[in-house]
C-alpha positions in Angstrom: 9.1 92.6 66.7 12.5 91.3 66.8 13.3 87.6 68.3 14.8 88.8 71.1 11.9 91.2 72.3 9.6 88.1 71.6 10.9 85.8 73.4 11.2 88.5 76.5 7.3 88.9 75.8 7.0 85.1 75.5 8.5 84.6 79.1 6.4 87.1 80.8 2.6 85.6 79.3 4.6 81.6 80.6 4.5 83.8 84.0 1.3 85.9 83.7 -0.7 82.1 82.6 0.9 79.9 85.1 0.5 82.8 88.3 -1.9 84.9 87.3 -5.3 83.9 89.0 -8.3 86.5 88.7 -6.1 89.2 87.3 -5.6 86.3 84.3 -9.1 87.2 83.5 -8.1 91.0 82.8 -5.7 89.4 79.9 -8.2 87.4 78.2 -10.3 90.3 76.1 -7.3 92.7 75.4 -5.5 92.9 71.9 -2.5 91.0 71.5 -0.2 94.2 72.1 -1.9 95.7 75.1 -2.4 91.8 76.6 1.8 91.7 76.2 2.1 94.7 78.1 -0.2 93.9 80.7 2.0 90.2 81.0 5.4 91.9 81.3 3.9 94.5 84.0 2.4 91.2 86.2 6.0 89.0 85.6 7.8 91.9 87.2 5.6 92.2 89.8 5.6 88.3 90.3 8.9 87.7 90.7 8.9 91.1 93.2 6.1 89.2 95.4 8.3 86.2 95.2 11.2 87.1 96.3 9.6 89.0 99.4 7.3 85.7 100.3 10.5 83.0 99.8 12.9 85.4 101.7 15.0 83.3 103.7 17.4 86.6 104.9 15.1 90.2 104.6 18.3 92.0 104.0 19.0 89.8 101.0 15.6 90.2 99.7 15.3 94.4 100.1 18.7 94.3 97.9 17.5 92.2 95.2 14.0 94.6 94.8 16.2 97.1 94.7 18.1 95.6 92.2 14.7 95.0 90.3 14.8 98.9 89.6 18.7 98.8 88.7 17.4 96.3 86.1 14.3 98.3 84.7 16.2 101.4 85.0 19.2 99.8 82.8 16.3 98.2 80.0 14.6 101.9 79.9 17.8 103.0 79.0 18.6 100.6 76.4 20.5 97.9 78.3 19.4 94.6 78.2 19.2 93.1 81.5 17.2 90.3 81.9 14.6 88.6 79.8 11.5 90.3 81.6 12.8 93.7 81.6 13.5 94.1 78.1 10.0 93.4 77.2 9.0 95.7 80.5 11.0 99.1 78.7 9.1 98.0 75.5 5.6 98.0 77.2 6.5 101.5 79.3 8.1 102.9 76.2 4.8 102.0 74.1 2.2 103.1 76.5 4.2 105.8 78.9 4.0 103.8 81.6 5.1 105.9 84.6 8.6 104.5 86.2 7.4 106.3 89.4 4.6 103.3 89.7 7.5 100.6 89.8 9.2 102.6 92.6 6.0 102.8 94.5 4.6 98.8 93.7 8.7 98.2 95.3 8.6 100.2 98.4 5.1 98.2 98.7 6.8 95.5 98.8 9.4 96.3 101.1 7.3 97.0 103.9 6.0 93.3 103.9 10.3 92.4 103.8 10.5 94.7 107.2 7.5 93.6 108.2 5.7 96.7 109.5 2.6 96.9 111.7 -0.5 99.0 110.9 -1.7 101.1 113.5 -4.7 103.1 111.7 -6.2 102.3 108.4 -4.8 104.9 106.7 -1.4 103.5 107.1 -2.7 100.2 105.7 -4.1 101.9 103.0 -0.8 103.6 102.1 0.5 100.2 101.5 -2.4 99.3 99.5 -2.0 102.3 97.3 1.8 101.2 96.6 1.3 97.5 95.8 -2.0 97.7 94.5 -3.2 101.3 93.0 0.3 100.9 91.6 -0.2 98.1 89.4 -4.1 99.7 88.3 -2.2 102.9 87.2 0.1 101.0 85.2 -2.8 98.4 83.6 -5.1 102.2 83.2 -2.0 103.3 80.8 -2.1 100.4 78.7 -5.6 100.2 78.5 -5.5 103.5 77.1 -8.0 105.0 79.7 -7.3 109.2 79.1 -9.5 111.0 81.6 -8.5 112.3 84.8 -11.0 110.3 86.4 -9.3 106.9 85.5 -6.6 107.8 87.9 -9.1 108.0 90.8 -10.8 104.7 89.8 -7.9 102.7 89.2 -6.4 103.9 92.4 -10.0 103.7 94.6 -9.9 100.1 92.9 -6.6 98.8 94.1 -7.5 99.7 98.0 -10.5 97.6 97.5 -9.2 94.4 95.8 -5.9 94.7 98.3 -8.4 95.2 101.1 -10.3 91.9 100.0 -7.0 90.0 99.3 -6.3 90.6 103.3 -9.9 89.7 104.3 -9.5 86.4 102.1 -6.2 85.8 103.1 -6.2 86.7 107.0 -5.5 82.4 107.9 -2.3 82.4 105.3 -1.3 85.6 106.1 -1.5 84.6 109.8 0.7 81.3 109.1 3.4 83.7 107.5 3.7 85.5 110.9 1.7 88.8 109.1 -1.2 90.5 110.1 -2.7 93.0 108.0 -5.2 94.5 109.7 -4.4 97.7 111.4 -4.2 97.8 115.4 -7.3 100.3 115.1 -9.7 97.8 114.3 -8.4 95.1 116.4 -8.4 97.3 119.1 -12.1 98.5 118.8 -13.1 95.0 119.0 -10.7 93.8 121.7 -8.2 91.7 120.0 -4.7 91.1 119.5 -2.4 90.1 116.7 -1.4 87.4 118.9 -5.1 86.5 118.8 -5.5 86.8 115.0 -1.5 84.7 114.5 -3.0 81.5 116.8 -6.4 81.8 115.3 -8.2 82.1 118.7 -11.2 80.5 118.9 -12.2 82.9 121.7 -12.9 86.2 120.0 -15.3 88.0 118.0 -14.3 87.4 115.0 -17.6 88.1 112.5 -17.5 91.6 113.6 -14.0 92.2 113.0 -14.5 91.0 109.3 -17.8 92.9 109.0 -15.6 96.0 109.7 -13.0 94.7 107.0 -15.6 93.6 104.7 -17.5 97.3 105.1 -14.1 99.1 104.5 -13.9 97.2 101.1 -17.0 98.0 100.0 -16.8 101.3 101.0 -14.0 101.9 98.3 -15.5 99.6 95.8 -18.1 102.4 95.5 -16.0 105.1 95.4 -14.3 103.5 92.6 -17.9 103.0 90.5 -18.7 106.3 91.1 -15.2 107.6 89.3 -15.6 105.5 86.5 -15.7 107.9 83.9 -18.3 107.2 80.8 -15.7 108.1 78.1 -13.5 106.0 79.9 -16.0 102.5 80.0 -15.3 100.5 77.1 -11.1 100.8 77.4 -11.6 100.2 81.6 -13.9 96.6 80.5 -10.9 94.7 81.8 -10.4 96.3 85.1 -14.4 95.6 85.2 -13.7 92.5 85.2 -11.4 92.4 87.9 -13.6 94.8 90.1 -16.2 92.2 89.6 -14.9 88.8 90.2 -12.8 90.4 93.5 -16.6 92.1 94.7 -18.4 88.3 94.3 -15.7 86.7 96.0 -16.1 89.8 98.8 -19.6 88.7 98.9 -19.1 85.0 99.2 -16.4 85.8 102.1 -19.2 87.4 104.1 -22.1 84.5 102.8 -19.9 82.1 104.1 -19.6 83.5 107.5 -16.0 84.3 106.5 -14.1 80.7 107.1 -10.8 82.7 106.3 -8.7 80.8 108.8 -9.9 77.3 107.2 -10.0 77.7 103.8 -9.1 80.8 101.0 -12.5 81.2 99.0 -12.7 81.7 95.4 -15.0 81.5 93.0 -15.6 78.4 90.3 -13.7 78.7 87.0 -17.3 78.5 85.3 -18.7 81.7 87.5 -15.3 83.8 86.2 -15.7 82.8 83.0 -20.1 84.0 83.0 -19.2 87.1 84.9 -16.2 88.2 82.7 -18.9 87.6 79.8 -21.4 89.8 82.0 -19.2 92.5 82.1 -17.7 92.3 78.3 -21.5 92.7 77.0 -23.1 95.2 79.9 -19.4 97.5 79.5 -18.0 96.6 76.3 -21.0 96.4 74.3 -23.5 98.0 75.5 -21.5 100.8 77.3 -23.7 100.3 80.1 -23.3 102.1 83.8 -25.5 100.4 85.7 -26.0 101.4 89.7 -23.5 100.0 92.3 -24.5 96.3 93.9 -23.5 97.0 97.3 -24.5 93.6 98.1 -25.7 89.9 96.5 -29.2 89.5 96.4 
């Protein structure tokens, strides 16, 4: 590796350790070339979030994503253009990463720049599919995960952890001016976005988040029940992921979901014994155990 591609590599793991939260604890069991990759895939889409959630002008903001691709599509083809993006056309060259997937994780993020409103859950879920399945196709490639049934996992997957990333953050969101949650549900249980923006203390609130917290977990078992055998060992890190995102699910709901107060997380000490968990049930043992559907 020459000193320019390594100090491109360099600058995406600074942003991958400094931003990365739980999907840091994907990186942490990979080798040293696939644990690259995976860095330069989470800069780019970093600095995409980024410029989307410090957006003073939205026009401004939906040029420079599209100028994100200009920039990957001028690296792919052998034009340096930007310290991240160099290392990017390394990692898609090395693991045929799909360009398609960094169209789809931008148009994602363009629809929080125009900010659109979700009538049904299957528009929401479209969204999730671009900003979240995205990314697990492109972690999948360099994991080296082969069989058909990867695709379905990592995509199943995203919806869930995007679904519990809007159930978590619902009060943040809500400060932002941006309400996730599609119309349909806040409609079955009589209330409005103005409702969930002020943080009324007037409304129903549990059962709205049981009907969030039950759409999560209802593709958090379709994606166990893709997860191909052959596939186990090389999808350990995405394990890992699924996990941490399904206890911090479960604490949501233990909790009596205090989204508009606080953002829940689990301890450092509780990531680091369920990322061991999974490493010697997945990795070692090549164990598929049943779905948990909930703590006990």
């Amino acid at each position: 590796m020459d000193a320019e591609l390594r100090k491109a590599y360099l600058a995406c793991q600074t942003i991958a350790r400094n931003e990365a939260g739980n999907f840091f604890w994907a990186f942490r069991f990979l080798p040293r070339r696939k644990r690259w990759a995976l860095s330069a895939v989470y800069a780019f889409c970093r600095i995409a979030d980024d410029l989307v959630d410090h957006a003073a002008d939205p026009h401004k903001a939906r040029q420079d994503l599209h100028q994100m691709l200009a920039d990957l599509d001028a690296a792919l083809s052998g034009t340096t253009n930007g310290t991240i993006y160099l290392a990017l056309a390394d990692a898609c060259g090395k693991f045929d990463i799909p360009r398609q997937l960094f169209e789809d994780l931008i148009r994602g993020v363009e629809m929080d720049v125009e900010g659109i409103e979700y009538g049904s859950v299957e528009d929401l879920e479209l969204y999730c599919r671009r900003v979240a399945s995205s990314v697990g196709l492109m972690s999948i490639a360099i994991f080296g995960a082969r069989h058909p049934d990867s695709k379905k996992y990592a995509d199943e997957l995203g919806v869930a952890l995007q679904w519990t990333n809007i159930l978590r953050d619902v009060g943040d969101d809500a400060d932002r001016n941006r309400v996730y949650i599609p119309n349909s549900l806040l409609k079955r249980r009589q209330i409005s976005r103005g409702d969930v923006l002020t943080k009324s203390n007037s409304v129903p609130w549990d059962q709205l988040f049981d009907d969030v917290y039950g759409l999560a977990l209802s593709h958090y078992q379709r994606a166990h029940d893709c997860l191909p055998r052959s596939d186990l060992r090389k999808l350990v890190p995405a394990e890992i992921m699924q996990s941490i995102y399904l206890a911090t699910l479960h604490k949501i709901r233990r909790l009596n979901y205090p989204v508009f107060h606080r953002r829940v997380s689990l301890s450092i000490l509780t990531k680091i014994a369920i990322s061991l968990w999974v490493v010697f049930l997945r990795g070692i043992l090549g164990a598929h155990p049943r779905f948990r559907c909930s703590e006990k």
